[in-house]
Backbone as JSON, one array per atom type, in Angstrom:
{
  "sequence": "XXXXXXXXXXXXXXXXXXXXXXXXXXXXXXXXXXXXXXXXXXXXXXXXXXXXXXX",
  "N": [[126.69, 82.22, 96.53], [123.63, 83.39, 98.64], [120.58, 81.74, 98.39], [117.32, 82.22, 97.11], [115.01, 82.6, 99.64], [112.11, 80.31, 98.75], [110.16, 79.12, 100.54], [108.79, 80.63, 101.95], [106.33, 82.94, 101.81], [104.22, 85.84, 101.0], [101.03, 86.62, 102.83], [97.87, 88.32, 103.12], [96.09, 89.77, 105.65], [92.54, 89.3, 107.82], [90.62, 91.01, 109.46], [88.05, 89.4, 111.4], [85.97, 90.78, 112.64], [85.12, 93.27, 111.34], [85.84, 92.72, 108.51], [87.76, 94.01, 106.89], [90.88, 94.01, 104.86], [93.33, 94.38, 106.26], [96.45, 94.27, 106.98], [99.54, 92.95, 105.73], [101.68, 89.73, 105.77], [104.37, 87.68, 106.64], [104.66, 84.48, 105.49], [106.02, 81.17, 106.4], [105.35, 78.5, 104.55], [106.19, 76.14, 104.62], [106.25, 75.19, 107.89], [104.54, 76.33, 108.68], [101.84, 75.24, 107.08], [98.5, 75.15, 107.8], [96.03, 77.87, 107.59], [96.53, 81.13, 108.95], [96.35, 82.73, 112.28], [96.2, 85.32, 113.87], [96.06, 87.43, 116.61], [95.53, 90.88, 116.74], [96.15, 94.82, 116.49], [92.91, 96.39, 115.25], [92.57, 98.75, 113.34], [90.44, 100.16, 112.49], [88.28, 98.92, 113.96], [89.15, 99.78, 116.38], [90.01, 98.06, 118.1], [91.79, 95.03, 119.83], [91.53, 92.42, 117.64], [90.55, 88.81, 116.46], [92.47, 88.17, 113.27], [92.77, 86.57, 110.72], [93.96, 84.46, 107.89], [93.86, 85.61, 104.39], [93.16, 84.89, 101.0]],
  "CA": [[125.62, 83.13, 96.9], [122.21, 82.5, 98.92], [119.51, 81.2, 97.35], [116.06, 82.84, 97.64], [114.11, 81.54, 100.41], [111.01, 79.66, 98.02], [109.23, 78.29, 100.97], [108.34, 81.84, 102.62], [105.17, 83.59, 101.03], [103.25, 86.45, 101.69], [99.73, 86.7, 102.74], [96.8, 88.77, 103.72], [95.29, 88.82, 107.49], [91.78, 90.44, 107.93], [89.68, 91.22, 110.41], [87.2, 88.65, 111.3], [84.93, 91.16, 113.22], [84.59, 94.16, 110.47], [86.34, 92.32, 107.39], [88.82, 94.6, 105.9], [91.83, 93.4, 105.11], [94.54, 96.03, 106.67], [97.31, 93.6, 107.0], [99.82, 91.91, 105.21], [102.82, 89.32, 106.68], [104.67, 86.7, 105.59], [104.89, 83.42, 106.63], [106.5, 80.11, 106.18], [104.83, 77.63, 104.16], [106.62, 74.86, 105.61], [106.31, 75.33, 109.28], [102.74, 76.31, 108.7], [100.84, 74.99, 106.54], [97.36, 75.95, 108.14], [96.3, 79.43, 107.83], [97.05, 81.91, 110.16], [95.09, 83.15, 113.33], [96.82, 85.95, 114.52], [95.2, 88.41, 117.35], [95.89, 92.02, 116.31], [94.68, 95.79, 116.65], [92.37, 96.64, 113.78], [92.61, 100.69, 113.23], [89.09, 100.03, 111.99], [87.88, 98.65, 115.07], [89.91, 100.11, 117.27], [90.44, 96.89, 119.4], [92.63, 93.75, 119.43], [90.82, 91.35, 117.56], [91.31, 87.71, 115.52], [92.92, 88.12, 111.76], [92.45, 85.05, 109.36], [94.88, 84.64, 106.38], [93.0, 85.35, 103.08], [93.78, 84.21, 99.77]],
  "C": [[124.49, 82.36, 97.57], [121.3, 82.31, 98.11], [118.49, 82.09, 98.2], [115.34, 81.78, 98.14], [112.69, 81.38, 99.66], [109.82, 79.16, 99.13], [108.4, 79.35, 102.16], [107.42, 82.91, 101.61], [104.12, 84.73, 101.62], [101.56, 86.91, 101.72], [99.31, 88.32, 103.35], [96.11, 88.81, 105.19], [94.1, 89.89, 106.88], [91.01, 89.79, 108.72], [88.57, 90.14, 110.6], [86.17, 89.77, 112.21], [84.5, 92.62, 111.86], [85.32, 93.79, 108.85], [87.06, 92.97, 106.51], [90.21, 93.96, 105.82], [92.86, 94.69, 105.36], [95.86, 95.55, 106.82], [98.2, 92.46, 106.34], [101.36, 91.5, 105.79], [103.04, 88.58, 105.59], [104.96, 85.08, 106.38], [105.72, 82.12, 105.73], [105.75, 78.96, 105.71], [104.63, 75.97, 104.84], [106.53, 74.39, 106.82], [105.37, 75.44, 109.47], [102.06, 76.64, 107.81], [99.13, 75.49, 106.44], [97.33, 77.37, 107.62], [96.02, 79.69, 109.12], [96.16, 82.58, 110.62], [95.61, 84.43, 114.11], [95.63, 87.03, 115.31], [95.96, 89.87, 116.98], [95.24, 93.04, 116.25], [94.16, 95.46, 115.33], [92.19, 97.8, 114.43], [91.04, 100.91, 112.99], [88.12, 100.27, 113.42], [87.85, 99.33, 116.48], [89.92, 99.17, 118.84], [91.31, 96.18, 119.05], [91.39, 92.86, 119.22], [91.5, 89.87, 116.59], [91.51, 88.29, 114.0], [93.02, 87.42, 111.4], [93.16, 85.87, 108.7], [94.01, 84.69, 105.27], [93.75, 84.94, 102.07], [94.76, 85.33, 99.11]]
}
């Protein structure tokens, strides 16, 4: 059988211009370390803006 992938975790993104968090992904620990910068709408906003990983 496979093993469960351990090194894939899921976070939080939110909004860096109105701070909600509306988004959650998952990412790879291993591959990236950093947190994550992703550009994305916000429904909030209603633009494409930056998303930071929260805790």
């Amino acid at each position: 059988m496979a093993k469960k992938n351990e090194n894939r975790v899921y976070v939080a993104l939110e909004c860096t211009e109105c701070k909600n968090v509306i988004r959650k992904t998952s990412k790879n620990k291993k591959n990236t370390p950093d947190k994550l910068e992703i550009n994305k709408y916000c429904n909030v906003c209603k633009k494409h803006t930056v998303h930071k990983e929260t805790k």
